[in-house]
Structure formats: structure tokens, C-alpha cells
N, C-alpha and C positions, 0 to 999 in steps of 0.2 A: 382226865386222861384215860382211866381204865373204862370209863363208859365209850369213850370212842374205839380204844383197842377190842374190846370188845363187840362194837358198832363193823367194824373192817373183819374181822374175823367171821361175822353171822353173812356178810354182803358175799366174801369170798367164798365161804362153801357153798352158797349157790350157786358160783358161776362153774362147779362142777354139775351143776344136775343135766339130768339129760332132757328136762324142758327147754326148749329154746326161750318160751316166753319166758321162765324163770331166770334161764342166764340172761336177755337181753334186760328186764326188769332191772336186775342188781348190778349190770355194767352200766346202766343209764345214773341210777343211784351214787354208786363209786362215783363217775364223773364230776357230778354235782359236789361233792363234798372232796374230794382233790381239791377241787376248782375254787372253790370257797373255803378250806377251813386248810391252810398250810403244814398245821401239825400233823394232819389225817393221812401226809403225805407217806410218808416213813411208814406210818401205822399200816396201812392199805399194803406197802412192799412187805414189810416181816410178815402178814398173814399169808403170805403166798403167792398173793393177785398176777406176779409179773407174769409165770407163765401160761398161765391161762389167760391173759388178756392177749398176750401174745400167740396165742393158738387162734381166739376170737379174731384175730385181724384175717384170719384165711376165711372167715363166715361169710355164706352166703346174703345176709342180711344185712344191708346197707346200714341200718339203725344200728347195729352190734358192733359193725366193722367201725363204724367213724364216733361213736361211744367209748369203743375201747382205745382206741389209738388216742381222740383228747383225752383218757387217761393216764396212759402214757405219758403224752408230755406234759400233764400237772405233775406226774409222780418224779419227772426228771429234772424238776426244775431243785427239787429237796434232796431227789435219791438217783445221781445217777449210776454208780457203783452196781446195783443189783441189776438194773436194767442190761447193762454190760455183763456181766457176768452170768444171766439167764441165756443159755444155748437153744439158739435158731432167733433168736431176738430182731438181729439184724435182718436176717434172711426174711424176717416176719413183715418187718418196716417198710424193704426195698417190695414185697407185694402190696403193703398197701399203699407207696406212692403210687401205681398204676392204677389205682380207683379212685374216681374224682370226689366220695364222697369222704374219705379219709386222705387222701393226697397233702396235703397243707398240712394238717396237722402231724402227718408222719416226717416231714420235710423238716417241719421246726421240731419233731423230737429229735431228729439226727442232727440239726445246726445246737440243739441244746447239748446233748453228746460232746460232741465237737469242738462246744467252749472249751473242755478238759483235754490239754496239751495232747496226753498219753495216749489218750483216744484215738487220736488222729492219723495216726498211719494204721491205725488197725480195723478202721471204718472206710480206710480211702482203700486198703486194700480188697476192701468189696466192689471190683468193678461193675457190679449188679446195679449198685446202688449208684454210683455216679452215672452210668448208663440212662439210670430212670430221673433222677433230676435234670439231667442236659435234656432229656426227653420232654420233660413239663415245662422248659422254659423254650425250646423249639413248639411245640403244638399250640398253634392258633386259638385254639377250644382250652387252652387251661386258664382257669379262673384267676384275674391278679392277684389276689389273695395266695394261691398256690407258686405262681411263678414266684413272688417276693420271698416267700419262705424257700424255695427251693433256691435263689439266688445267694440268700444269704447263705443256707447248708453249704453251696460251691464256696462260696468267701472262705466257709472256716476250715474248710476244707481243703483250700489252697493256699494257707498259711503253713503246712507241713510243705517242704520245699517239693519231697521226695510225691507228692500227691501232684504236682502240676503236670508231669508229661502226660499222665497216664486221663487227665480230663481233657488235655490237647487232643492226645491220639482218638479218643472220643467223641470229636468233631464238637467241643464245647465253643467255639473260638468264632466259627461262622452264627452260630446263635445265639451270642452274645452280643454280637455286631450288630445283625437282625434287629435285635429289641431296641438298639442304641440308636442307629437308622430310621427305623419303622416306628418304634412305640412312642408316644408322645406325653406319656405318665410319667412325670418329673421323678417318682420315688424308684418305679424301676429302671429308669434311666440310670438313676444315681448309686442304684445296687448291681446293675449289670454294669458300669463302669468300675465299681471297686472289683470286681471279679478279676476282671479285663486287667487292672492292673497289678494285679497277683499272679494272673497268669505269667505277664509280662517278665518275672522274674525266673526264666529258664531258659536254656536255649534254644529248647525248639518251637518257644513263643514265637521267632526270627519268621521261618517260613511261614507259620499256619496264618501268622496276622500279614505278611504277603499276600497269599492269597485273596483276602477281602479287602483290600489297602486300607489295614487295619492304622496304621501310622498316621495316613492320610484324614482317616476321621478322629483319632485324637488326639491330632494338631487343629484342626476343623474347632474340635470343642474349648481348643482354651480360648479360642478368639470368639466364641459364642455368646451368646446370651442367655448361654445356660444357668445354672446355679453354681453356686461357687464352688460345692461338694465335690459336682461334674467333673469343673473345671482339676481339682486337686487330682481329683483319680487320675483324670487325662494326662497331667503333667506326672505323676507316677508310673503310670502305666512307661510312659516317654523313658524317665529313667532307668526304670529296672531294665529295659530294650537295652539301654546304652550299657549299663554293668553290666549286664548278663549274655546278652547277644552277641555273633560272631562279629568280627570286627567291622563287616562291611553291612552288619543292622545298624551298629552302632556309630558309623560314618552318615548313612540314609538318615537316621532318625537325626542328630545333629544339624545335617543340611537342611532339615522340616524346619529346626525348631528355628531356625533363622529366619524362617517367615512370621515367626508369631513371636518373639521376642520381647514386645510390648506387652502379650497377651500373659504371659510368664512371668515377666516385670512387676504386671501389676498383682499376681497371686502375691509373689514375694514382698510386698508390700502391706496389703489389706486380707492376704489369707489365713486361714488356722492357723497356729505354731508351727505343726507338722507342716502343713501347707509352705509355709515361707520358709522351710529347710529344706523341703524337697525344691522348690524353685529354685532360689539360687544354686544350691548342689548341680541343677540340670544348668541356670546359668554360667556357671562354673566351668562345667564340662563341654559347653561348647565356645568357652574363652574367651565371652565377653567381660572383659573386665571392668571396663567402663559402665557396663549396665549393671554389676553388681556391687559399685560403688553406689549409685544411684539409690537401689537400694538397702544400703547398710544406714 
């Protein structure tokens, strides 16, 4: 262990020199050994590294910028405590989701963040940063690699309740829909619908999923031939509409879900756990009782 604490210690002070090939050298180094030796992780943050990696993310060097950010998030996945507590960290991250060759990985340091409960209104309150992930999953040219990681970042991110208006007012909702619509990659399908129905749990979920007849398409997916993941978000999404939304989303959505009935039947039936609780709960709610005997 002291050969490695000492291994992190020699890497760090070079990433003050004022060679560039010297700091890039020893953030490429760092990377590899984050990445591979989990103990290094810890070791790598008490030498110092966070803020000078986090300075590195503003480098003009594509090699440096997307070096130091996959280090980042190996070092968050052990330490995420220091990373939070180094000042301008965040501010650092939300620049380098606008460059494509650190975008992903800065994405999933902030969805790894973001696991930690506490975090969560204090990262959402960076509108910087929800800005630039709604941005990467709206731009036709982001890599699916990038959009998936920025997908999930919105998910954990709109588990704090108090974070959903503020990705609504964001114009999150129509480029969510977009991907749902348009993309035909089953996995962000199945990540941009879990968002969708996160969002779904606020009230001003009501109007912005109006505008796209956002109801319309996640009634459309329980009856689909999608995957069954799909399908559960879709019937959540449906839900959280009906609890949370004003009374007359929550009459609209009810009227939908009487066309798909079968479709919701059969979640509550053959779906996850969660799945078959959330289905009946929506069977429920719209008072079929007869079809939730069916399924009991």
C-alpha cells in the first residue's frame, strides 16, 4: 500500500508542472491505474489530484481533457466525498459535458454523484449542468455512448422531487420524446422512458407532455412490442400523471388507459415486482375491478 501511496503522490506533482507533455503523461498514467487498481482510488484523491484534474478539464487538449475526466469518474466510483467538496468541481464537469471527447464520461461522473441521496439537490441546483445534458441527448451528433450516460445522469437526477420542474422548464420533455419516437436503440429507448417517468411525477409534467401528446405515446408503448422495461416506465410514467397531475391530466390519462387495458393487464401479470404494482395501482385508479381481479 505505501508503494502505491507513494506511486499517486509522484504522478500528482506532476500534474503541477508547467509542461504540458508532463501533466498530460501523468494524467494518462493516473487514469490507467484508477481504472485498474480500486485501492489507488482513495490514494490518487488524498495526494491532491482532484483539483488539478479538475482544472485539466478546461485544457485545451483533447488527450488531457478526456484523461482527466475518465479519472474522475474511476476516482468517484471509491471517493465521492472529496470530489464534492473540491470548489469549482462541478462548474468543471458541466464544461466538459460540451466537448465530445470528455462528454460521457463527465455525464456518468455526475450520474455517479448523484447515486448519493444528499447530492442531489445540490447538483440539480446547477442549472449549467442540466442545461448541457438535455443538450446531449437533443443533438443529433452526440455519440450513444454519451446520450446513455447523460440519460441516466437526468434519471438520478429526477429522483430529488424538488429537481423535476426545473429539467421540465428546460425544454427536457420534448427531447425525451424525440429519442422515444425517432431512436430505435432499445437501451435508450428504455433510459429515455425511465426519465419520462420521473418527470411524470410533478405537476408541471401535465402541460409540457401536452404539448408532444406525450400520454399518447406512453399509452402507444404499453400496447407495443417493445420490451417489457419500456413498457413498465410507460405505465409509470401513466401513474405518477394521475397522482400528481391536475385533475383534468389525471381524468385524460385514465380515459387513455381504457384503451390499453389489456396492455397493463398483462404487465400486472408477467412484469417485474415493481412492474405488477405499479400496474394494478394504475388498474386501480381507473376502476377496473374486474380486471384486477383477473390479475390477483
Amino acid at each position: 500500500m505505501e508503494a502505491k501511496r507513494r506511486t499517486a503522490k509522484t504522478l500528482v506533482a506532476k500534474l503541477s508542472s508547467s509542461s504540458e507533455q508532463t501533466r498530460t503523461a501523468s494524467v494518462c498514467e493516473l487514469r490507467l491505474i484508477s481504472k485498474n487498481d480500486p485501492e489507488s482510488r482513495s490514494l490518487i484523491a488524498e495526494a491532491g489530484a482532484i483539483p488539478y484534474l479538475s482544472e485539466i478539464l478546461y485544457s485545451p487538449s483533447a488527450v488531457a481533457q478526456e484523461n482527466a475526466t475518465a479519472t474522475l469518474l474511476n476516482i468517484s466510483i471509491s471517493s465521492r466525498e472529496p470530489l464534492m467538496s473540491t470548489r469549482g468541481l462541478l462548474d468543471a464537469l458541466c464544461h466538459a459535458l460540451r466537448h465530445p471527447a470528455s462528454a460521457s464520461a463527465a455525464a456518468a461522473t455526475i450520474f455517479s454523484l448523484l447515486t448519493v441521496e444528499t447530492y442531489r439537490p445540490i447538483i440539480g441546483a446547477k442549472r449549467d449542468i442540466q442545461y448541457a445534458l438535455i443538450d446531449m441527448i437533443r443533438n443529433p451528433n452526440s455519440h450513444p455512448r454519451s446520450i446513455k450516460d447523460a440519460l441516466k445522469a437526468l434519471f438520478a437526477m429526477s429522483l430529488y422531487p424538488l429537481n423535476r420542474a426545473s429539467v421540465i422548464e428546460l425544454e427536457a420533455v420534448p427531447a425525451l420524446f424525440s429519442l422515444v419516437v425517432n431512436d430505435g436503440r432499445a437501451g435508450i429507448v428504455e433510459d429515455a422512458t425511465a426519465v419520462i417517468a420521473q418527470l411524470a411525477g410533478c405537476e408541471e409534467a401535465g402541460d409540457a407532455f401536452g404539448e408532444v401528446a406525450g400520454v399518447r405515446v406512453l399509452v402507444d408503448l404499453v400496447n407495443s412490442s417493445t420490451s417489457g422495461r419500456v413498457k413498465e416506465n410507460a405505465i409509470s410514467g401513466l401513474l405518477n400523471l394521475v397522482r400528481c397531475g391536475r385533475k383534468e391530466v389525471g381524468d385524460y390519462v385514465k380515459e387513455m388507459v381504457l384503451m390499453v387495458c389489456d396492455g397493463v393487464s398483462d404487465v400486472a401479470e408477467n412484469g417485474s415486482s415493481k412492474g405488477k404494482d405499479k400496474a394494478v395501482e394504475l388498474l386501480k385508479l381507473i376502476d377496473l375491478g374486474s380486471v384486477i381481479k383477473q390479475c390477483s
